[in-house]
C-alpha positions, 0 to 999 in steps of 0.5 A: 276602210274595210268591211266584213259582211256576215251572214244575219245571226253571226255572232262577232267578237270584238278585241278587248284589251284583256285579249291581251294577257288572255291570248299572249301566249299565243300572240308570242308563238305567232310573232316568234314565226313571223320573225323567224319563218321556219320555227314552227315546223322545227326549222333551224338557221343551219338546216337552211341553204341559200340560193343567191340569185342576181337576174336582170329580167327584161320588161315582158320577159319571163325566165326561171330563176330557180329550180330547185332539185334537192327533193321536197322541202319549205321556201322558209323565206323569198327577198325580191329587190327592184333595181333603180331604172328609169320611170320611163323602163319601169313602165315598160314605155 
């Protein structure tokens, strides 16, 4: 359960199911960017590079996987994936 504590005298307003055709538009733009991230800044799948990355790191280690020196730009998307190790490595026992 969550709860939102405001302050006396804020006004709140609740979701109604019109808020739907009233804010769709901007519902779709929103959903557009969660889907494909870098759309809102103009970002295209071509103008993207992949850094593929395939480290095993120890239980207490901490390395540098990526240093990326090409200049400014936008992490438009970041895959972590857990290797399968025993319970007993997971919880560095």
């Amino acid at each position: 359960m969550q709860v939102r504590e405001y302050e006396t005298g804020t006004e709140v307003v609740r979701f109604r199911a019109n808020d739907l055709e009233t804010y769709g538009d901007d519902i779709e733009v929103t959903a557009n960017a969660l889907r494909t991230p870098g759309s809102l800044m103009g970002i295209t799948a071509e103008e993207t590079i992949a850094y593929p990355v395939n480290v095993t790191i120890k239980a207490g280690e901490a390395i540098n996987v990526l240093a990326l020196e090409d200049g400014p730009g936008a992490l438009a998307e970041l895959t972590l994936q857990e290797s399968q190790f025993p319970l007993q490595e997971r919880l560095f026992l």
